[in-house]
C-alpha positions in Angstrom: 56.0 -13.1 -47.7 53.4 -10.0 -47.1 53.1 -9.8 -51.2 52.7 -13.5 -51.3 50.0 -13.6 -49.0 48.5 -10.5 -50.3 47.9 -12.1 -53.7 46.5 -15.4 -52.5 44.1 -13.2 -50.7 42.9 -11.1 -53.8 42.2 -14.9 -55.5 40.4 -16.5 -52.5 38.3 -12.4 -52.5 37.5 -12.9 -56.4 36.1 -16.5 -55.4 34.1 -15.7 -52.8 32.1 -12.5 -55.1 32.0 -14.7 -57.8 29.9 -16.8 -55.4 27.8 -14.2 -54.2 27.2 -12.8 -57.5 25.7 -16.0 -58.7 23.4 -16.1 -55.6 22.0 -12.8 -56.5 21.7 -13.2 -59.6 20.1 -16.7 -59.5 19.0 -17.2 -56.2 20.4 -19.9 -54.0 18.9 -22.7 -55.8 20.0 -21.9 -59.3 22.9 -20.7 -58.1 23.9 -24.3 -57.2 22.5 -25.8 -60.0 25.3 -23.6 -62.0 28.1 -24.2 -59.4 27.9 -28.0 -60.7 27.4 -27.1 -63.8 29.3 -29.1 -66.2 30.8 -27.0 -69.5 31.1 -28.7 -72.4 34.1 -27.0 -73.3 36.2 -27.0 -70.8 34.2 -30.3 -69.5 34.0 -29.5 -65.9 32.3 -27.0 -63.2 32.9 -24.4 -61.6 32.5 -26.3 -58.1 35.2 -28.6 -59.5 37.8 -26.1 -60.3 37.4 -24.8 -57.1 37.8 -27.6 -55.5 40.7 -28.5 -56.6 42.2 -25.4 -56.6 41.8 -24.9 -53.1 43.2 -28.5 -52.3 46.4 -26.7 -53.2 46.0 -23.2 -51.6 44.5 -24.7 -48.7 47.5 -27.1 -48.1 49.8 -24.4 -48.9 48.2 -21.8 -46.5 47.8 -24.4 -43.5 51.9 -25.1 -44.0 52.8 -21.5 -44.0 50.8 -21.2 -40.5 53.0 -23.8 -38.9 56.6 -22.6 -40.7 55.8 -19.2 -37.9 56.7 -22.5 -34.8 60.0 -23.4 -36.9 63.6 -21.7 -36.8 65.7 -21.9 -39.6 69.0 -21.5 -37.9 67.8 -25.5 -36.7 67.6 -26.4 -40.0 64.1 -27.9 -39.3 62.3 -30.0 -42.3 58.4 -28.2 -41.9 56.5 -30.9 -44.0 55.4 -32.5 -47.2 53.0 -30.8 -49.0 51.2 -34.1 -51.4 49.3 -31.8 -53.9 48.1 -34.8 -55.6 46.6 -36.7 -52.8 42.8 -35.4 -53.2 39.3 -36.3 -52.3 37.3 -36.0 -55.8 33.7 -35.4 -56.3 32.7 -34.7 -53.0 30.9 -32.0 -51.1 33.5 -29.0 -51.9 32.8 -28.9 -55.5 28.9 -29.7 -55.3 28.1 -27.7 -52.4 29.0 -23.6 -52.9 27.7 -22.9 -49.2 30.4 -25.6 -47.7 32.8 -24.1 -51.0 32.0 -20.5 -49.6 32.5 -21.5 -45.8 36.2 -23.4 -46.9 37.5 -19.8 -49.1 36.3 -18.1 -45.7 37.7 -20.4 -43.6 41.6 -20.5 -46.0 41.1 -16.6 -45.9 41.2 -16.9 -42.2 44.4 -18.7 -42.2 45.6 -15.7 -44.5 44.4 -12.8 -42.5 45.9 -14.4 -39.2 49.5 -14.9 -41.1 49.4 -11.5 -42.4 49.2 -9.6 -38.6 51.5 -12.7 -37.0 54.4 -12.8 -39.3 57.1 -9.6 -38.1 59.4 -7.7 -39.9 62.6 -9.3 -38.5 61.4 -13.1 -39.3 59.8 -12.7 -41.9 62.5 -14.1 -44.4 63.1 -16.8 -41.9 59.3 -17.9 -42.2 59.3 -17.6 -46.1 62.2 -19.4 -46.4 61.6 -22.9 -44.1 61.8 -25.5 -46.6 59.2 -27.9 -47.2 59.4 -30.9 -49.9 56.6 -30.8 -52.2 55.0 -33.5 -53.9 53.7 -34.4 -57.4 52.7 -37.3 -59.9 54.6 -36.3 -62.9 53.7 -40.0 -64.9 50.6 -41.2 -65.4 52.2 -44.7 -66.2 53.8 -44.4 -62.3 52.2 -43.7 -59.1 55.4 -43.0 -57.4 55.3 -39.4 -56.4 58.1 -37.1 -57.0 59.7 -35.0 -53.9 60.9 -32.0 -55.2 63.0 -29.6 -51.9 61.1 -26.1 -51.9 60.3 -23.3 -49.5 57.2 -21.8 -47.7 57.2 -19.0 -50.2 57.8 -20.6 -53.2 54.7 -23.0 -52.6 52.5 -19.9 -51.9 53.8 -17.9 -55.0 53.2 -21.8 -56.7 49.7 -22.2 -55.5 48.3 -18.3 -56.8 49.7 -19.1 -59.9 47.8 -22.4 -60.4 45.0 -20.6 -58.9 44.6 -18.2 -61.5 45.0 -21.1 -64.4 42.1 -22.1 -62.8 39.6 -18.7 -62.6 40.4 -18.6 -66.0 39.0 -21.9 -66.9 36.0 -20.5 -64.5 35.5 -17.4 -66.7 35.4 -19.5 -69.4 32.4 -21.8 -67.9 30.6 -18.1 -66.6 30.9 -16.6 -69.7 29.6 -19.9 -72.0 27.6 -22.2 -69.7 26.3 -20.3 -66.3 25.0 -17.2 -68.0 26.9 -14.2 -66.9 28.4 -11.1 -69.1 31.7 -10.0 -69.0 30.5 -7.0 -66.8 29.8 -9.4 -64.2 32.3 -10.7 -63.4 35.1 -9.3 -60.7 37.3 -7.0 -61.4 40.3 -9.1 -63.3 38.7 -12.2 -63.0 40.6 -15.2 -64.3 43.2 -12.8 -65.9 47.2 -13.2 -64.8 48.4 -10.1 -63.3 51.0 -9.8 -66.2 48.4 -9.7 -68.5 46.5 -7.0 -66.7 50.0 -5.6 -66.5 50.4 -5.9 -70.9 47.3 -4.5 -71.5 47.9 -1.5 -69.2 50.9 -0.2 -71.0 49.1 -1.0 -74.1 47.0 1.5 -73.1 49.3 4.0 -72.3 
């Protein structure tokens, strides 16, 4: 669970300096200008990638707070988790101060999981099962429940979150104006990657 969390918190981290790096680079004004930014080839922003990112990591984080209230040996049902029910085009992805206030606010959630959750529970917490929900058709707008866990929605939702810095590199590198250089440390690149390249090296 710690590792879990741990991870979700390096994403939300690179977010939030990628943020600040465009403010000091561009100043506030231009700085939002490129947050909504559309890039032609990946034909969306970086505010929209965020957005929706965070829909999911949001939801995910705000479960895993409640799952500390529920005890496994009741067999409790924490929640549904509807990844696919989400407000589009509003203030989170035009906005980066409310974008920047919403990664502090999910890093929060993090930080206070991280120095609540104890040793002896720990599994118990990881483990409540949630049902998560999807649409899998685009001919059907029936969601699909699939049965899942605490931890494998958070380990579900830094995955997905890195799919989505890397389409952000891609719109930094081509459409906002920033080098390579610039960027954080790892940014948009999948730990096993990382990983690869390091042995590569060796």
């Amino acid at each position: 669970m710690r590792a879990l969390i741990r991870s979700n918190l390096a994403i939300l981290s690179q977010k939030i300096a990628l943020l600040d790096l465009l403010v000091s680079k561009h100043g506030a004004s231009q700085a939002s200008d490129a947050f909504q930014k559309t890039c032609p080839i990946v034909g969306a922003s970086i505010g929209q990638h965020y957005r929706h990112s965070m829909d999911h990591v949001e939801l995910a984080a705000l479960v895993a707070s409640s799952a500390k209230d529920i005890s496994m040996h009741q067999h409790q049902q924490l929640g549904e988790l509807h990844y696919d029910l989400r407000v589009r085009g509003g203030t989170l992805e035009k906005d980066l101060v409310e974008s920047r206030k919403r990664l502090c606010d999910v890093t929060d959630v993090f930080r206070s999981l991280n120095t609540t959750i104890g040793d002896g529970d720990n599994r118990i917490e990881a483990q409540t099962p949630v049902t998560a929900y999807f649409n899998l058709a685009a001919d059907d707008d029936k969601e699909i429940g699939l049965p899942s866990t605490v931890e494998r929605e958070l380990g579900f939702c830094a995955h997905h979150a890195i799919h989505h810095l890397a389409m952000v590199r891609i719109i930094c590198l081509h459409t906002v104006g920033l080098s390579e250089d610039e960027l954080p440390d790892g940014f948009g690149r999948a730990p096993s990657t990382i990983i690869y390249d390091k042995k590569q090296e060796e």
